[in-house]
N, C-alpha and C positions, 0 to 999 in steps of 0.2 A: 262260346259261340251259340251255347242253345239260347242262354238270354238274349240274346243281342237278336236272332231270327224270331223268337217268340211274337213278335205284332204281327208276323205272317201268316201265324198260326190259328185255325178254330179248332175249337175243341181237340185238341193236340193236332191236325192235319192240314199239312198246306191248304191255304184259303187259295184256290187259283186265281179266283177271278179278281181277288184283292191283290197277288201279286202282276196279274196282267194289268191293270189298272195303272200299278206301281211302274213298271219294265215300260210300259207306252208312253206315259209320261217323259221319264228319266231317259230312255232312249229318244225319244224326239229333241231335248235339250241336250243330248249329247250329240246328234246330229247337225244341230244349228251350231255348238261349242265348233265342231271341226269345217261346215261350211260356209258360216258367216264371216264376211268381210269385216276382219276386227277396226278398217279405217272407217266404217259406215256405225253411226251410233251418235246422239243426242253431245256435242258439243265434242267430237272425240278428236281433233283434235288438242285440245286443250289437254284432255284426260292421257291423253301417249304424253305428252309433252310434259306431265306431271311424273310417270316413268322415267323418260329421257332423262331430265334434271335431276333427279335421283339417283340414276343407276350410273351418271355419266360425269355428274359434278358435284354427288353427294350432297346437298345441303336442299333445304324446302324451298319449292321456284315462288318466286316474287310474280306479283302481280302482271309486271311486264313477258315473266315467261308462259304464265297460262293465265287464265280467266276462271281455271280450278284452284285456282292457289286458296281460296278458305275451304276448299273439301278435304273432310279426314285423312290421314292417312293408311288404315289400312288395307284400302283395296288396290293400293298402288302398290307397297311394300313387297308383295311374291314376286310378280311380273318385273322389276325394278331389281329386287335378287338375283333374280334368274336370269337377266342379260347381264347385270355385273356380274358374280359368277362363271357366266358362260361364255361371255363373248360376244354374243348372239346380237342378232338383229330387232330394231322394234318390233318389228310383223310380228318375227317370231316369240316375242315376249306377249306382246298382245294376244298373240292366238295359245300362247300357257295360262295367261289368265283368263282366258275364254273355258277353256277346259278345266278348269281351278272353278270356274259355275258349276260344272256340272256334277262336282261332289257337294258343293253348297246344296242345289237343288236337291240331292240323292237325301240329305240333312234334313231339309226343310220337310218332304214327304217323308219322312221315316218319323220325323219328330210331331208331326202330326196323327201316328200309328199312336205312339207314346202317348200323347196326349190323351188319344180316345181308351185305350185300354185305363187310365190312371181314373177318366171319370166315369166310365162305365164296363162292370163287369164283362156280359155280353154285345163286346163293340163292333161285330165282323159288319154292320148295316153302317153303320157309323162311320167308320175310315171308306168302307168303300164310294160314299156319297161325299165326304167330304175329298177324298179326292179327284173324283169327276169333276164337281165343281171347281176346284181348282186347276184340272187341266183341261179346263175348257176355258181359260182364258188366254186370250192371246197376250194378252201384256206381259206373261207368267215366260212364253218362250221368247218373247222381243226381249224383256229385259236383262233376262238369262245369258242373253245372245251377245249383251253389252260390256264391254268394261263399265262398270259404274258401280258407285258404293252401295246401292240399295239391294243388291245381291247379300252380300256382307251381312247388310241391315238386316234385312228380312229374315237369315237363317240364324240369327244373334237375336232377335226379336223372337223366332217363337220358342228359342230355347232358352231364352227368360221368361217366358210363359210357363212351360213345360215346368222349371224349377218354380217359378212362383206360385203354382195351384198345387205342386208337390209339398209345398212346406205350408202353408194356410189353409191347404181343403184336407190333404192328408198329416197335416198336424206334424211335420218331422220341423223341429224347431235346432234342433242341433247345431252347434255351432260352424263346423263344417257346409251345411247345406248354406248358412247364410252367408260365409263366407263365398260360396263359390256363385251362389246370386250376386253378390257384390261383383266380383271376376266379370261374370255373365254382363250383368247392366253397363260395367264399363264399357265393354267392347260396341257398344250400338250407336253411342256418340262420335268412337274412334270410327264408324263405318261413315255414317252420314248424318246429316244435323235432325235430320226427323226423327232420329233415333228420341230425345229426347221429349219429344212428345208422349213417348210412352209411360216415362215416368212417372207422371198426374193421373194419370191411368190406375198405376199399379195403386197407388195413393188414395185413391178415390176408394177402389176395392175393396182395400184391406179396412179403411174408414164403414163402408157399408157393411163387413163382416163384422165388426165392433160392435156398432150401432144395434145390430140385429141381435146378439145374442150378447152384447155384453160380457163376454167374457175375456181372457186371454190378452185384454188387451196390455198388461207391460210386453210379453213376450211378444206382440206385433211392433207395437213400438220398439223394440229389441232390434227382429229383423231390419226394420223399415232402418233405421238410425243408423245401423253398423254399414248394411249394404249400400245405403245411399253415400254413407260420406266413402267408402271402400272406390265406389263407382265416379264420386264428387275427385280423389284423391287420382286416382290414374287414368282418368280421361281429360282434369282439368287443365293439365296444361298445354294440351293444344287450342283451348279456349283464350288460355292465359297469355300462348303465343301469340294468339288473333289478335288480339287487345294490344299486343305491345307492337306489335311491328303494323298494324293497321288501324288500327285507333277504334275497334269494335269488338269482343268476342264471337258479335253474330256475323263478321264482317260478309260482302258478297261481291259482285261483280259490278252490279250495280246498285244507283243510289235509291234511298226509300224515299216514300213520303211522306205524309200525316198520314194517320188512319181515321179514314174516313170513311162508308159505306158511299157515299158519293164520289166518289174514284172511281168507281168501275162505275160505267155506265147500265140503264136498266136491262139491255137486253144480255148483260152478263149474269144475272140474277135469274133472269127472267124466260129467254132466250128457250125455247122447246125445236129450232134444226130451223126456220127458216121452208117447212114443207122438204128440207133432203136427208133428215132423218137417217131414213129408208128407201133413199134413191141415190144420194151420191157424200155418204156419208166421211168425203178428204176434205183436208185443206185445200180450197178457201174458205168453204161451204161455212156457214152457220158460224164465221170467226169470232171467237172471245166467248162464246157462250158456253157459258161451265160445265152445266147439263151434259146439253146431247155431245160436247167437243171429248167428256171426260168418257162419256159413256162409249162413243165408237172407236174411242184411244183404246177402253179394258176389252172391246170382243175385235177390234180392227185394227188398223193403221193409220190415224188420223193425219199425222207430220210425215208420213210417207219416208221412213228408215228403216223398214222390215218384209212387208208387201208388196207396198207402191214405191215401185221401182223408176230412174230412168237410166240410160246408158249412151255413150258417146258409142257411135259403132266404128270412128276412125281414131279416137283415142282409146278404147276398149274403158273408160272412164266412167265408175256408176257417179249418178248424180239424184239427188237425194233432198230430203229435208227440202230449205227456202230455195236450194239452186232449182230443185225439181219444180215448187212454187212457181217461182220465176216464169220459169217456162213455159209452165200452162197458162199462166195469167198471162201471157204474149202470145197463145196460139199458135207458139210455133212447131209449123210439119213440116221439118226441114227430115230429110230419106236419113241426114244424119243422125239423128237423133230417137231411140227408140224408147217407147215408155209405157205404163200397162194402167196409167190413171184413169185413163176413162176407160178402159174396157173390164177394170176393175171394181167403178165404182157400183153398176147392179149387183154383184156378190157380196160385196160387203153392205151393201142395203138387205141385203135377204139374213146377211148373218146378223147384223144389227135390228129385225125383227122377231127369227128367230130364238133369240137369245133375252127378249124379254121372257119367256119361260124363266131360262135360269136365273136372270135377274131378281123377280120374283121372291121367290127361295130366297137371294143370297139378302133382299131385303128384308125380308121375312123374318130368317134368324136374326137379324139386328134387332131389331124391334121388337123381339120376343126377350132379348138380353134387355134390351131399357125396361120391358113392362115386367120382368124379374125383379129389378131393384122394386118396385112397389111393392109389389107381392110378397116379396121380402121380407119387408117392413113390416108387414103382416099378418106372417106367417111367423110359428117359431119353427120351424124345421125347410130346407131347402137343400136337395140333392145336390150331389157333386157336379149333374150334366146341366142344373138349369146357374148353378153360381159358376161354371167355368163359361158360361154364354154371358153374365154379369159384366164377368172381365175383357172379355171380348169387345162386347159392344161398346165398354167403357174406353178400349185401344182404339177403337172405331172413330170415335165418336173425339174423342180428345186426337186424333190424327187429322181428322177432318179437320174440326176448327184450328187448329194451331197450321195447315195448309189454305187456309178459309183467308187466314190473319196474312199470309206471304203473300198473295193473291193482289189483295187488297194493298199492301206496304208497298210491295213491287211490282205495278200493274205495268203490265205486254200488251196493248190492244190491240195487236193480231192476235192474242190466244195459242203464245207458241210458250208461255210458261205451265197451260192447262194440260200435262202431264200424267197419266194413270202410271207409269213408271217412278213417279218420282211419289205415291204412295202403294207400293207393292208392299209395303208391312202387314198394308190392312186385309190383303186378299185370302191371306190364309186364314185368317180370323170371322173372315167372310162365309170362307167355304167351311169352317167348324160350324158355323155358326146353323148354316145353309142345312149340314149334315145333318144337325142336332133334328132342324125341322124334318125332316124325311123322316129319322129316327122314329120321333114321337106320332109321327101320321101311323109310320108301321108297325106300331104298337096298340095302334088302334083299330086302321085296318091293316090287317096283313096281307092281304093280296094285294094292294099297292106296290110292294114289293118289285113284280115281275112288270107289271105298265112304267114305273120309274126307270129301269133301268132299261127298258126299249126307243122310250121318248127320247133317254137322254142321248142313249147309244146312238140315235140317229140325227142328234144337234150335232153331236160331237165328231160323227163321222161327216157329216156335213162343212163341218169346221174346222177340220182336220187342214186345210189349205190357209188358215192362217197361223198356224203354228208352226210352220216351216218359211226357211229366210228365202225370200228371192233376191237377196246379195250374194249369192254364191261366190267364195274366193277359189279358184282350183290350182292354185301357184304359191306356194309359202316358200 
């Protein structure tokens, strides 16, 4: 028990302020776990319906019974248990794997504590800036709040991280450790298909730790070789299944089509809000434009399933996502109908400027990871905090393009595929990275310290209201 509480600890003594940091977090996604309407969520129902067939007819539903039929299985699997099992009802199986997030999440922040004590000694500045950054984003409680595999993804992603800087910066080559990276890497494909953009990642890495020092490299080839095909071997065949029963391993819902940077039109590229930015940052506003649609998705509600609310007031019916669309692009004020889009959208403009602050930072640390690799090259010596930013930005950076590539195969020109939930892998990686920067400022100067943590304290209490669900369910 003492190990396992030790990242709470400075200098042997409760960190308070790193455990309230921790408890505000975890308690606000546990909050959304028991209030959120587990039928309100990014295509859900397809995603119950992926339950249903499971729990109810045992076998993997066909195309015809969801439109999730190529997503993983394992984010289905407990939920799908648990009503076979039990008897139970979907609600009620949907609202167990609602709560089944909120230990994911408790995972994700803790495995981030890990992280920061593994690449630096005195880490108490470190965890607690990297997780502010991280719960100050709202996509962090919207996606929490989902059934969806990127949950899965995210807390399997950074604990192959966690193992993969443990065995290549601190040198434990053991057979066991690779073994259990291989375990680890499988599970992120079986979460969700972005999982596997991180592997080129890990790839690239351990290639530029090669390259820099020359050394060690059979025994990286070692790890790389056993864990990939370990990871190749008990994730491939639900790949293998995709291919045979759909004539794709990448199979999807819909069809691709050449790739071509001329598919998406220029203001997808190009596109900076359209002037609403910072005034009315929902859908319709600023549609298909990558940019600002992704950016007020990670601090807001763009697709209006978390925030921006509406409601039947005589069928008691939320209505949400394109029906919510609908609506407003028909202006209708019928007394029936109650909905919080416009009176929503100056706050979420205010949180969408203030939050260039944290943006900042969280760009900052990327980019301090890419101009690592050079420096690298460089250099012969490179601390364990600026090569675990290496790998970071290189998840970053290979998550983006390989989302950059789906984008473009399968373009949505309403801009309802541009998603910050469906890259939640990279946020943690964001907020290390963000953290490291604070780090090295307060090492430089130390009174920064106490301004940091006031500015931030007052984003975040400021944005405290998008972190919580206005789906509320009070009836399970």
């Amino acid at each position: 028990m003492t190990k396992i509480l030790h990242p709470f600890k400075y200098r042997g003594k409760w960190d308070h302020l790193l455990v309230t940091v921790f408890l505000f977090i975890n308690g606000l996604v546990a909050v959304n776990a028991v209030l959120h309407d587990p039928y309100v969520g990014y295509d859900i129902r397809d995603h119950l319906n992926m339950i249903r067939v499971l729990s109810e007819e045992h076998h993997w539903p066909t195309a015809e019974q969801s439109r999730e039929f190529y997503s993983p299985p394992i984010p289905y699997l407990l939920p799908a248990l648990f009503k076979d099992l039990l008897g139970t009802n979907l609600l009620r199986a949907a609202k167990f794997g609602q709560l089944v997030n909120l230990f994911l999440s408790i995972g994700v922040t803790y495995l981030l504590l890990k992280i920061s004590d593994l690449v630096l000694e005195e880490s108490r500045y470190l965890k607690i800036a990297s997780l502010i950054f991280l719960g100050m984003m709202a996509v962090y409680y919207r996606t929490f709040a989902f059934i969806r595999g990127e949950n899965y993804l995210t807390f399997f992603a950074v604990l192959v991280i966690y193992q993969t800087l443990h065995i290549f910066l601190r040198e434990h080559y053991d057979f066991h450790q690779i073994i259990t990276l291989g375990l680890e890497l499988s599970l992120m494909p079986l979460s969700r298909q972005w999982g596997l953009l991180i592997f080129p990642a890990i790839l690239l890495f351990v290639t530029f730790l090669t390259v820099k020092d020359g050394m060690d490299w059979r025994r990286r080839l070692k790890v790389i070789t056993i864990s990939y095909a370990i990871a190749l071997i008990l994730s491939g065949w639900f790949y293998l299944f995709l291919k045979i029963q759909n004539g794709s391993a990448l199979a999807f819902s819909t069809k691709p089509v050449q790739f071509s940077l001329s598919t998406q039109p220029p203001e997808f590229y190009f596109g900076t809000g359209s002037g609403k930015l910072f005034s009315d940052p929902i859908r319709p506003s600023f549609a298909n434009q990558l940019f600002p649609t992704f950016y007020s998705d990670t601090w807001g509600d763009y697709l209006g399933y978390f925030l921006v609310y509406g409601r039947n007031l005589q069928t008691h019916e939320y209505i949400f996502g394109e029906k919510l669309l609908n609506l407003t692009n028909q202006a209708i004020t019928e007394s029936s109908i109650e909905t919080n889009r416009f009176s929503i959208a100056s706050y979420l403009g205010r949180v969408n400027l203030l939050d260039l602050i944290p943006s900042a930072f969280l760009l900052s640390g990327w980019l301090l990871g890419i101009f690592n690799i050079w420096r690298g090259l460089r250099q012969t010596t490179l601390g364990y905090l600026d090569s675990m930013l290496i790998l970071l930005s290189l998840i970053v950076a290979c998550t983006l393009g390989g989302y950059m590539w789906f984008l473009i195969r399968y373009p949505d020109y309403q801009g309802s595929a541009i998603k910050a939930t469906y890259m939640m892998q990279i946020f943690p990686c964001l907020a290390l990275g963000a953290g490291t920067v604070i780090e090295k400022l307060r090492k430089k100067y130390p009174k920064i310290w106490i301004p940091f943590l006031i500015v931030f304290g007052i984003i975040m209490l400021h944005d405290v209201p998008t972190m919580l669900t206005h789906f509320p369910l009070f009836h399970i």
